[in-house]
N, C-alpha and C positions, 0 to 999 in steps of 0.2 A: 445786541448781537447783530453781524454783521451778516448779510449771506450774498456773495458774486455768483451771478449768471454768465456762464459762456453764452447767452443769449444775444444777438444783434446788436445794441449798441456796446459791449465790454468787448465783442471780437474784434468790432472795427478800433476801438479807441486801443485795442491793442496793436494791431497794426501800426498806428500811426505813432504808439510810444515807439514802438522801436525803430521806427524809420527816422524819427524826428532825435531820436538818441545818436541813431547811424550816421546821419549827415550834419549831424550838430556836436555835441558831447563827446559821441564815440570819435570825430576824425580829431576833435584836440586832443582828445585821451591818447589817442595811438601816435599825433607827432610830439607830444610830450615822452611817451615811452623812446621813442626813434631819438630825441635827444639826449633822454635819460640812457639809453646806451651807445651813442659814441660819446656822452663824457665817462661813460664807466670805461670805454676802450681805453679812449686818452688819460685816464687818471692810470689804468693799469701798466699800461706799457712807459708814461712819464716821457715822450719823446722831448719836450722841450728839456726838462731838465737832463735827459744821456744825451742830448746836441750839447749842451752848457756844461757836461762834464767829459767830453769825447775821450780827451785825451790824457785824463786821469789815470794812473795806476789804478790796476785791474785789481779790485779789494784791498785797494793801499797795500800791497804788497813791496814790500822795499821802499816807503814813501818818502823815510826817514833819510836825515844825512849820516854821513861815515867817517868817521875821523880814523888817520894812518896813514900809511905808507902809496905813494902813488898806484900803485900794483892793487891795493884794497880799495883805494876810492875808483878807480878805473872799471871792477868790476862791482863796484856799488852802482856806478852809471850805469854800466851796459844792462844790469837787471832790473833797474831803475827804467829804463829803454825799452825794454823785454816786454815790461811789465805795463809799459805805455800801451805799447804796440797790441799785446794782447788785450788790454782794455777798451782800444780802438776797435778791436774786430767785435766784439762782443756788441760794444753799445751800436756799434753801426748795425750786425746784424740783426739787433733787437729794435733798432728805427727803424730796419727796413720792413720786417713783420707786421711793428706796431699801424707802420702806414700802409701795407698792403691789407691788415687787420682794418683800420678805419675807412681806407677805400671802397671795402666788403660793406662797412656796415652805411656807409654813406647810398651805393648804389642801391640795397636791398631796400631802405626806407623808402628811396625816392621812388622805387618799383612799389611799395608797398601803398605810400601816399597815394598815388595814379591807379591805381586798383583799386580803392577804399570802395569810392563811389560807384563801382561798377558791381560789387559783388552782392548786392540783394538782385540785380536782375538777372543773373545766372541761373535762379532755379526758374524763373518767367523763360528762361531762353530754353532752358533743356527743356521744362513741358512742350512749350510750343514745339520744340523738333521732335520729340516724344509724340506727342499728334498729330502731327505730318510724318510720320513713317520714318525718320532720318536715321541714317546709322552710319558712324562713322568708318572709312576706310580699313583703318587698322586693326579694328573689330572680327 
């Protein structure tokens, strides 16, 4: 049987696990995560593949040809057209989300990566202004 002391040397080597997990492990754990979701952005939204199908009929709608009378294929075309054009608006405005979507996620990581290393000394920083009397403004 095993028994831990919070005594002297287990506090400190505790300290030091998590600081050495912090600036070691934990900062590739979190840009692994940061990649693992802009590929989850880009798998979701497919931008490469609605640029590669812009101008596809919208749910193949009318995709098909039409055999008849000039009068039937004329307005086989025009909904044939219709059905471009609406597929055009769609996929474009779903690229444009998808990239306003991964521009989101691109900025937040890189804010996220450049904070990493700062945020254990946050609580060192509020004590010390905490002991020095500091209180912020808007308080």
């Amino acid at each position: 049987m095993v028994y831990y002391s919070l005594n002297g040397y287990n506090e400190d080597m505790f300290l030091v696990g998590i600081l050495s997990w912090w600036y070691n492990e934990g900062w590739r754990q979190r840009y692994s995560l940061i990649i693992s979701r802009l590929a989850s952005v880009s798998d979701r939204f497919s931008i490469i593949i609605l640029l590669s199908t812009l101008f596809a009929p919208y749910r193949q709608i009318s995709a098909g040809g039409v055999k008849g009378a000039i009068g039937v294929q004329f307005r086989a075309f025009i909904d044939r057209l219709i059905s471009r054009f609406v597929g055009l608006l769609v996929r474009l405005l779903m690229v444009i989300v998808g990239l306003i979507a991964l521009i989101y996620q691109i900025i937040v990581g890189a804010i996220v990566l450049l904070f990493w290393p700062l945020i254990p000394i946050f609580p060192v920083v509020g004590l010390i202004l905490f002991a020095i009397g500091w209180i912020p403004a808007w308080l």
